[in-house]
KEKE-3310 file (N, C-alpha, C; in steps of 0.2 Angstrom, whole numbers, plus 5000, padded with zeros to 4 digits):
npx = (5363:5347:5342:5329:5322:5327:5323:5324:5324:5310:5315:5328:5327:5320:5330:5340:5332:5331:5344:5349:5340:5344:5356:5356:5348:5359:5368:5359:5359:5372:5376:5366:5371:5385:5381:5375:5375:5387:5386:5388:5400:5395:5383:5385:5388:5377:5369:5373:5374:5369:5368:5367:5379:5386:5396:5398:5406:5415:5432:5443:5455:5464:5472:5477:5467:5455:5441:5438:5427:5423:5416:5414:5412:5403:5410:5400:5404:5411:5426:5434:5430:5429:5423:5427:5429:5431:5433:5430:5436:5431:5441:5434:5434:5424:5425:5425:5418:5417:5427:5434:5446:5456:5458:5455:5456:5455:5455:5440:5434:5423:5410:5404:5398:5392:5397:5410:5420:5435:5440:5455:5470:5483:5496:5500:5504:5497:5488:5473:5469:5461:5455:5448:5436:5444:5442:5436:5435:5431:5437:5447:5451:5454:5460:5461:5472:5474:5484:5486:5495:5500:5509:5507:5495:5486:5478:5490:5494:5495:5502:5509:5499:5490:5493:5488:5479:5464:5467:5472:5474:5485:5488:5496:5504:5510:5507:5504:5494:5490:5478:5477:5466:5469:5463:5458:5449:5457:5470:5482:5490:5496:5504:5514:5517:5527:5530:5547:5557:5547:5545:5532:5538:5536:5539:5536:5530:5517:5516:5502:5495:5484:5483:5474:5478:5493:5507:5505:5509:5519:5526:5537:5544:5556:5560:5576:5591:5585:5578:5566:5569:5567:5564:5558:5552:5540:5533:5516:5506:5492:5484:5468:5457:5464:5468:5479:5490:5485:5482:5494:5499:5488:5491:5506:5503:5499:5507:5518:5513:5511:5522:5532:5537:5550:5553:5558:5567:5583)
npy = (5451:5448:5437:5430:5442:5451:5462:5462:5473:5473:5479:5471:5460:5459:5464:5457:5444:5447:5447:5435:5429:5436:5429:5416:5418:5423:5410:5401:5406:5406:5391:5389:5395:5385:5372:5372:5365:5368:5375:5367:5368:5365:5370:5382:5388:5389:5396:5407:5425:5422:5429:5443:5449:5443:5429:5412:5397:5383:5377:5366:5364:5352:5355:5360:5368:5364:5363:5378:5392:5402:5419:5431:5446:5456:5474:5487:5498:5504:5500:5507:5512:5496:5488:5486:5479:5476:5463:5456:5446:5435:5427:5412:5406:5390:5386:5399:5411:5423:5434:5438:5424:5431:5445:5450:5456:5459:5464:5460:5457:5449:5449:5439:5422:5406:5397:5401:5399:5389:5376:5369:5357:5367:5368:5354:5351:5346:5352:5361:5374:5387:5397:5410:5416:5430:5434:5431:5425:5423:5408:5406:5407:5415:5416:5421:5415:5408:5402:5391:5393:5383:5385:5399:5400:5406:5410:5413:5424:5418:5424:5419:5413:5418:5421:5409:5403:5393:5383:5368:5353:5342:5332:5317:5318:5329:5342:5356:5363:5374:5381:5390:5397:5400:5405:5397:5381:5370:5377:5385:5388:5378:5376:5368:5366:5367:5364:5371:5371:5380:5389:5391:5385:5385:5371:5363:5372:5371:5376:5379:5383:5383:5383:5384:5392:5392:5385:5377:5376:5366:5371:5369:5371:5368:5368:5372:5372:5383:5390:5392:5385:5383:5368:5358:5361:5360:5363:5358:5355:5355:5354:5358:5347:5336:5325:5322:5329:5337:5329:5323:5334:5334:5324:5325:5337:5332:5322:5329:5335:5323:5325:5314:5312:5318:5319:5310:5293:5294)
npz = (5877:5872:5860:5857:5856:5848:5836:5818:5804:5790:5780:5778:5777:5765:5756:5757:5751:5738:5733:5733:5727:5712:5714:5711:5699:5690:5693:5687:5673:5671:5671:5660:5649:5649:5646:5633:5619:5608:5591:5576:5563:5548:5555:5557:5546:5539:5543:5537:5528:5511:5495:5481:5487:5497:5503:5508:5513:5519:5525:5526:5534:5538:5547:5565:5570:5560:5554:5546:5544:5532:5526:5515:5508:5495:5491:5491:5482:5465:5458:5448:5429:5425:5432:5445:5460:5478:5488:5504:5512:5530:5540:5552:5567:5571:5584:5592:5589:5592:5587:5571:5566:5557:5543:5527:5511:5492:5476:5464:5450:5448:5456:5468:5472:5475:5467:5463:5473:5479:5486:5488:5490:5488:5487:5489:5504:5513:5519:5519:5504:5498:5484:5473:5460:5451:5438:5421:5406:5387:5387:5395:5414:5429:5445:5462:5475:5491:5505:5519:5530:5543:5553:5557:5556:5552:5533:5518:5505:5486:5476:5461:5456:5451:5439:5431:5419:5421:5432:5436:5449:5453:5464:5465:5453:5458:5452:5444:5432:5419:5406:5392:5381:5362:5348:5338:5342:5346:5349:5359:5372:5384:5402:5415:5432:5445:5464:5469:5482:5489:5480:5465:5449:5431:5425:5410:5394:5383:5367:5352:5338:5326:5306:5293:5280:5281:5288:5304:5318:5334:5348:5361:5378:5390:5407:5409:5418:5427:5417:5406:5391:5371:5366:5356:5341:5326:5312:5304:5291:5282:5268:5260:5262:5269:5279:5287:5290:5301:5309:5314:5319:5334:5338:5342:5353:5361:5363:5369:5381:5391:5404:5408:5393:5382:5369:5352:5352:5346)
capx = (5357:5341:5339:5322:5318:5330:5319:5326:5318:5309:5318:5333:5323:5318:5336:5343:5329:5331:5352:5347:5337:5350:5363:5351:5345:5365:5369:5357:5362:5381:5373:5363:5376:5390:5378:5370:5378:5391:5386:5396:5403:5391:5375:5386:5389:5368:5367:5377:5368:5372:5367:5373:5384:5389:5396:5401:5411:5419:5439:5443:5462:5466:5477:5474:5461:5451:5436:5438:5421:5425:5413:5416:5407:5407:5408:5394:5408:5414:5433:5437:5426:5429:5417:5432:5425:5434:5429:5433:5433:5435:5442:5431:5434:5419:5423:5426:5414:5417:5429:5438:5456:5459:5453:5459:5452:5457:5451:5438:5429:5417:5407:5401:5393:5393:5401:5417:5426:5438:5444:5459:5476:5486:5505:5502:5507:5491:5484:5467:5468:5454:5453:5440:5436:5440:5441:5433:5432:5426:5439:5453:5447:5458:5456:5466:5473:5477:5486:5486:5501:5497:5513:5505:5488:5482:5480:5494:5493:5500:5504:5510:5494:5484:5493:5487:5471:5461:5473:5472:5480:5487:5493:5499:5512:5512:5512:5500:5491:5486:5477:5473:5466:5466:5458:5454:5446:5462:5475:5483:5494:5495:5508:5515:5521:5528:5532:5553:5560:5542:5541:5531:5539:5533:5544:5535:5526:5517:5509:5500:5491:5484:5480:5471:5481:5499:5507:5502:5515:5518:5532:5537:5550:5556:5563:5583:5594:5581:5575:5563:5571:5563:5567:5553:5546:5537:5527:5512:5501:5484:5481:5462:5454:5470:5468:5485:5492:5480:5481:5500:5498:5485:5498:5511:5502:5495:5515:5522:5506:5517:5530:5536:5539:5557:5554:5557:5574:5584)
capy = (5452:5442:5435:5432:5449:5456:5462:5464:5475:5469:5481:5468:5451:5460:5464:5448:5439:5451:5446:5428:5427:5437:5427:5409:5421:5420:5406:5397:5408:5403:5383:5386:5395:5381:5367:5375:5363:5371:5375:5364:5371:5367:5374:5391:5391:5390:5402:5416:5426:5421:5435:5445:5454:5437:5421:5410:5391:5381:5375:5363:5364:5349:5358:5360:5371:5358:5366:5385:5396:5409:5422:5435:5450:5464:5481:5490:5505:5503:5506:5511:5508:5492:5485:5480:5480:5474:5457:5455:5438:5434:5417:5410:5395:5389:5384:5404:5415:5432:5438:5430:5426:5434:5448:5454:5460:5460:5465:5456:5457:5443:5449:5434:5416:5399:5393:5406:5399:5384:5374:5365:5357:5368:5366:5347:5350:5343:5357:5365:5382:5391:5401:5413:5420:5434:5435:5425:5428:5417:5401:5407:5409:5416:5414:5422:5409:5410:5395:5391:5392:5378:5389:5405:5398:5411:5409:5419:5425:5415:5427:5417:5408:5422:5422:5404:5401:5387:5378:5361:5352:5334:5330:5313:5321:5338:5348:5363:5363:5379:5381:5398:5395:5408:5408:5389:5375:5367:5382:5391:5388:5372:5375:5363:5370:5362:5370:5369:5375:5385:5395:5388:5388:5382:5367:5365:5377:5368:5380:5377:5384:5379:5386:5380:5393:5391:5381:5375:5376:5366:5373:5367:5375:5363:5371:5369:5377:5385:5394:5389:5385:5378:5358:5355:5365:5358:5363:5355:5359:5351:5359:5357:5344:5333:5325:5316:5333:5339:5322:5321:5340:5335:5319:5331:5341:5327:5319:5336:5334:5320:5327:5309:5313:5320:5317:5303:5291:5291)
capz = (5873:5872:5853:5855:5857:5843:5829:5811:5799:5785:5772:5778:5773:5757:5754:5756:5747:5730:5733:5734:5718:5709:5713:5707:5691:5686:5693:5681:5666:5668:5668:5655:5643:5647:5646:5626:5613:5602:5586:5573:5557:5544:5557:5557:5538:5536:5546:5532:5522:5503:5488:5479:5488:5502:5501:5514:5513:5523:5522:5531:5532:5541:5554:5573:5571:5558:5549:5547:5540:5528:5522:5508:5507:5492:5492:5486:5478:5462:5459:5441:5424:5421:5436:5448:5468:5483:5490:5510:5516:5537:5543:5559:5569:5573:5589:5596:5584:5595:5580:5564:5570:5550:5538:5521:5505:5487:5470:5460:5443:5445:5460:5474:5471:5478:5463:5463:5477:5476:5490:5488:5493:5481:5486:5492:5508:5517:5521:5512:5503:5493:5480:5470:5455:5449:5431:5417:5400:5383:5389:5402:5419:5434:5452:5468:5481:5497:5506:5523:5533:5550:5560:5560:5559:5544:5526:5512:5499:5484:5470:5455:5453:5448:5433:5428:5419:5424:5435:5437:5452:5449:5470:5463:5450:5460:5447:5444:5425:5416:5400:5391:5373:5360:5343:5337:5347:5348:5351:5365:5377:5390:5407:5418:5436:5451:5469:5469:5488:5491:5474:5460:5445:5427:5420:5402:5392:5378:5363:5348:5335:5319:5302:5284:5274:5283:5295:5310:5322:5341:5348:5366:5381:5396:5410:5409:5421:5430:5412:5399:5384:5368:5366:5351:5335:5322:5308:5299:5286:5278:5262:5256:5266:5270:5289:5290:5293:5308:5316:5315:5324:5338:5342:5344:5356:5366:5367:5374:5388:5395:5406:5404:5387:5380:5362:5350:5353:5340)
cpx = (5353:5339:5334:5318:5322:5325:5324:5322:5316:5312:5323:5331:5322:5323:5339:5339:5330:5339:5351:5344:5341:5354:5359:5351:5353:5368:5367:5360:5368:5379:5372:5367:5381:5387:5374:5377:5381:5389:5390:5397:5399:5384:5378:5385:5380:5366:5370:5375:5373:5368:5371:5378:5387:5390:5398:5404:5413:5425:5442:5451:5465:5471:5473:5468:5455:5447:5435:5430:5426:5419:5416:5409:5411:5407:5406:5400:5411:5421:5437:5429:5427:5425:5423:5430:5431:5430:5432:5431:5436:5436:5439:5433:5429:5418:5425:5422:5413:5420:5434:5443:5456:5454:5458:5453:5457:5452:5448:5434:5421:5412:5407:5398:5397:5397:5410:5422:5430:5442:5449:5466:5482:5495:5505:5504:5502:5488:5479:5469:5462:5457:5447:5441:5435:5442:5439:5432:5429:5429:5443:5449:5453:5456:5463:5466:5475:5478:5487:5490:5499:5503:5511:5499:5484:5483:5484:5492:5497:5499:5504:5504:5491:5486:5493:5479:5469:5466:5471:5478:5482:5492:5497:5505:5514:5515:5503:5498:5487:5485:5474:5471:5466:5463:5454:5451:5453:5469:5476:5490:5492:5504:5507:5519:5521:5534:5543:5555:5553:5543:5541:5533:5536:5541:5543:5530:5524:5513:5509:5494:5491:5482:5478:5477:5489:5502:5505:5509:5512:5528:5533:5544:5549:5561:5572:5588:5592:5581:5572:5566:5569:5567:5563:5551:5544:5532:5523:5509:5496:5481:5473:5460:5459:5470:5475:5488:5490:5480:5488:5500:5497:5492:5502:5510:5502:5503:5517:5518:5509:5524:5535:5540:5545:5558:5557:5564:5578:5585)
cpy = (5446:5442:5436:5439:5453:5455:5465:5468:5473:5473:5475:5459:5452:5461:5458:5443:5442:5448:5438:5427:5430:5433:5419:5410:5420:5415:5402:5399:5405:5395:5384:5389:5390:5373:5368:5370:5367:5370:5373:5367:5371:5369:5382:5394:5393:5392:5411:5416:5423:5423:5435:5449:5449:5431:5419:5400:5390:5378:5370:5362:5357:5348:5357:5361:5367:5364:5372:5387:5402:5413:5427:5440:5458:5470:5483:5496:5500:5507:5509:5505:5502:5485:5484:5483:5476:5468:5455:5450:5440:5427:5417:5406:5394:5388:5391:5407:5422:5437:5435:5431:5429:5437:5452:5453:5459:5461:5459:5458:5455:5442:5442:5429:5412:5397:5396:5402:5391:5381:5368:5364:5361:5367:5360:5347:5346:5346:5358:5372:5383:5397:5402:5416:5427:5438:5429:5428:5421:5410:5404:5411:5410:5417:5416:5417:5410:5402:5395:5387:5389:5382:5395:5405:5404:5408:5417:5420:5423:5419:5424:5413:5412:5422:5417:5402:5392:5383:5373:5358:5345:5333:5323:5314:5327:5342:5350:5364:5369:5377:5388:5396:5402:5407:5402:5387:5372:5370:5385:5388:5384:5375:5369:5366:5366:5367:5368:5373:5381:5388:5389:5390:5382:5376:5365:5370:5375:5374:5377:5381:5384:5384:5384:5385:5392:5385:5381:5373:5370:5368:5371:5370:5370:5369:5370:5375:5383:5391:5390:5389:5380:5370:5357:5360:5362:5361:5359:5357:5354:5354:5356:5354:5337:5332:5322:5322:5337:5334:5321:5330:5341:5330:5321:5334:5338:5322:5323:5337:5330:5322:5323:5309:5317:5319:5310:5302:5290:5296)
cpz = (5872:5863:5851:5854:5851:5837:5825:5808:5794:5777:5773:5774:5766:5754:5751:5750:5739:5731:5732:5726:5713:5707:5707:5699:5689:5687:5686:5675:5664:5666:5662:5647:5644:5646:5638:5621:5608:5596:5578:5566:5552:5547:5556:5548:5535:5539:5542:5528:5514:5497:5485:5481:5496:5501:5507:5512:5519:5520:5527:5530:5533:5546:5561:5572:5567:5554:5550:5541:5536:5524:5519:5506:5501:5492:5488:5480:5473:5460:5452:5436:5420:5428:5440:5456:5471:5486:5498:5511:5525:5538:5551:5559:5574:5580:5596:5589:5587:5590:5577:5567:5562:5545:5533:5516:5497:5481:5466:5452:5442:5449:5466:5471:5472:5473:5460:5468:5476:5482:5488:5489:5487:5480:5491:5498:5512:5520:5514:5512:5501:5490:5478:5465:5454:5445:5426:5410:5394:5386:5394:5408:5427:5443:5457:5474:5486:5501:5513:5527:5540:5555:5560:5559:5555:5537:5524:5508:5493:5475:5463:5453:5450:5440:5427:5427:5418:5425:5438:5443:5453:5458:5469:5460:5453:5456:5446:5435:5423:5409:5398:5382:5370:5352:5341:5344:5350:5351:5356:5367:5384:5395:5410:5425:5442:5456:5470:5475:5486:5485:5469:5453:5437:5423:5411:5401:5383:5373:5355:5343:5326:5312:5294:5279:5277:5286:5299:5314:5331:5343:5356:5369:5386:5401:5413:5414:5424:5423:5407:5394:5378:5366:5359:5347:5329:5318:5305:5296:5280:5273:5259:5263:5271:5277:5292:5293:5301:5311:5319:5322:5330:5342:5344:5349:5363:5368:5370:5382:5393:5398:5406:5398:5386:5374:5360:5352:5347:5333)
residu = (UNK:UNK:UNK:UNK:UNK:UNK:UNK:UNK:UNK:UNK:UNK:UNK:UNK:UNK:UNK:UNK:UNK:UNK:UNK:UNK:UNK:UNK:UNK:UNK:UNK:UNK:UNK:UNK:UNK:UNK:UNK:UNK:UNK:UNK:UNK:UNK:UNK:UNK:UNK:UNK:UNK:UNK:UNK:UNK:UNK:UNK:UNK:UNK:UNK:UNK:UNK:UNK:UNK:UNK:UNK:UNK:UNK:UNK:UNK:UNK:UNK:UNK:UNK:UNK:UNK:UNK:UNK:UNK:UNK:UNK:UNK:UNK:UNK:UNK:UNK:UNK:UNK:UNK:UNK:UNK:UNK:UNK:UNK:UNK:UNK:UNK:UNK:UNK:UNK:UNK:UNK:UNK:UNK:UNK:UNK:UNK:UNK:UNK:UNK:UNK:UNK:UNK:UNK:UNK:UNK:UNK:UNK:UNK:UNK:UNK:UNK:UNK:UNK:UNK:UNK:UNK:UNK:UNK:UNK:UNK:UNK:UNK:UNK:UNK:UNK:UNK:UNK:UNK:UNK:UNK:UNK:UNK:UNK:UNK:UNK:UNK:UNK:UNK:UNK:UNK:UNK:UNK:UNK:UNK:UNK:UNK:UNK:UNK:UNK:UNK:UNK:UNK:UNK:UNK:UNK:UNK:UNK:UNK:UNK:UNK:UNK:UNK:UNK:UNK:UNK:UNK:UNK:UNK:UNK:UNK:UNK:UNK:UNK:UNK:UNK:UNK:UNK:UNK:UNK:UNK:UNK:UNK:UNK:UNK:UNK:UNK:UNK:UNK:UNK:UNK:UNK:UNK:UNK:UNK:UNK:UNK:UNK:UNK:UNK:UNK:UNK:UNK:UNK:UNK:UNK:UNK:UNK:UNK:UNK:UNK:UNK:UNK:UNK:UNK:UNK:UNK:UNK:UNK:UNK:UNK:UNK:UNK:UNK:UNK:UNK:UNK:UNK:UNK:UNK:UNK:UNK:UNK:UNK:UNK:UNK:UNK:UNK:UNK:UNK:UNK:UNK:UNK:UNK:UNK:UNK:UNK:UNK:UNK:UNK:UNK:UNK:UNK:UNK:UNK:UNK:UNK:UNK:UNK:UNK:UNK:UNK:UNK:UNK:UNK:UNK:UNK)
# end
């Protein structure tokens, strides 16, 4: 067969050349999507919406995965008359955004805002958790936590805390601080809780409240034999204007606050 004289068609040239650009037009594509800057953790966070009805945060656990996003979205339905909605958070890792490795939901009260949520190390392990509000009333404020397990690479769910208003975490003394006030300025109830083999339990429970026509009591429980039992009770009483009795009260309250403290020797 003589070459020079073989003719091709030109549908075949037109073939080939639409095959050829094709392949280029993806080739570049694959270039230019693994050659495009990954998105770092706080460009993704400033990218979610935040309303009424979305939050969004970052947690930065300190684990493999490093800085996780978490946004929180409410549900428009209400679920009985006393306002209480469902709040679904997703966990992203910023550095796969196709879908959350994690999704759960719980009841809230207190809707969605930047200022509800709570990142912190809450059973000292070195890891970050988060919490979020959701209940609040004139002084006590409660907040759901969730603690992030580094072997199975999710956050749990950590039950007892919800039932600690405004909880304070002291990783120095690892010990966990509630306070719930109830009628005075000075009265309520201060907790002291620290994690024993995984469960948090409360070691003192200091209460107090005061009163002009009666006594004024503090009364205090220490954790004995894996049970609260009371160690301290005290009355005082300031009749008229009388401040020795009220000072001797607040110092009483304010010694029981040291868990160092084990009353007087002697």
């Amino acid at each position: 067969m003589n070459i020079k004289n073989l003719k091709i068609p030109l549908q075949v040239f037109s073939l080939a050349f639409v095959c050829c650009t094709l392949c280029a037009c993806q080739t570049d594509n694959a270039l230019s999507q693994t050659t495009q800057p990954q998105k770092s953790s706080q460009q993704l966070l400033e990218e979610q919406p935040i309303d009424d009805t979305h939050d969004a945060f970052l947690v930065d656990t300190g684990g493999e995965l490093g800085s996780l996003l978490v946004t929180a979205e409410l549900a428009m339905e209400y679920k009985d008359e006393f306002g209480t909605r469902d709040i679904t958070f997703s966990v992203w890792n910023p550095a796969d955004m196709e879908q959350p490795i994690q999704t759960f939901s719980e009841e809230f009260m207190m809707g969605v805002a930047p200022e509800f949520h709570h990142v912190v190390d809450v059973n000292f392990d070195g890891f970050q958790d988060f919490g979020y509000l959701f209940h609040a009333g004139n002084q006590p404020y409660y907040r759901h936590y969730w603690l992030w397990d580094e072997t199975q690479g999710q956050f749990q769910y950590c039950a007892p805390l919800v039932e600690i208003s405004q909880p304070g975490f002291d990783p120095e003394r690892q010990v966990i601080t509630g306070w719930a006030r109830s009628s005075g300025a000075g009265d309520g109830v201060t907790t002291f809780h620290r994690w024993e083999d995984g469960e948090l339990v409360c070691v003192r429970r200091v209460e107090s409240f005061s009163s002009w026509e009666g006594p004024s009591v503090v009364c205090v429980q220490d954790r004995i034999d894996g049970e609260l039992q009371q160690v301290y009770r005290e009355e005082f009483s300031w009749p008229g204007e009388e401040p020795e009795g009220q000072e001797a009260w607040r110092q009483a309250q304010h010694k029981w606050c040291d868990l160092d403290y084990h009353g007087e020797v002697g």
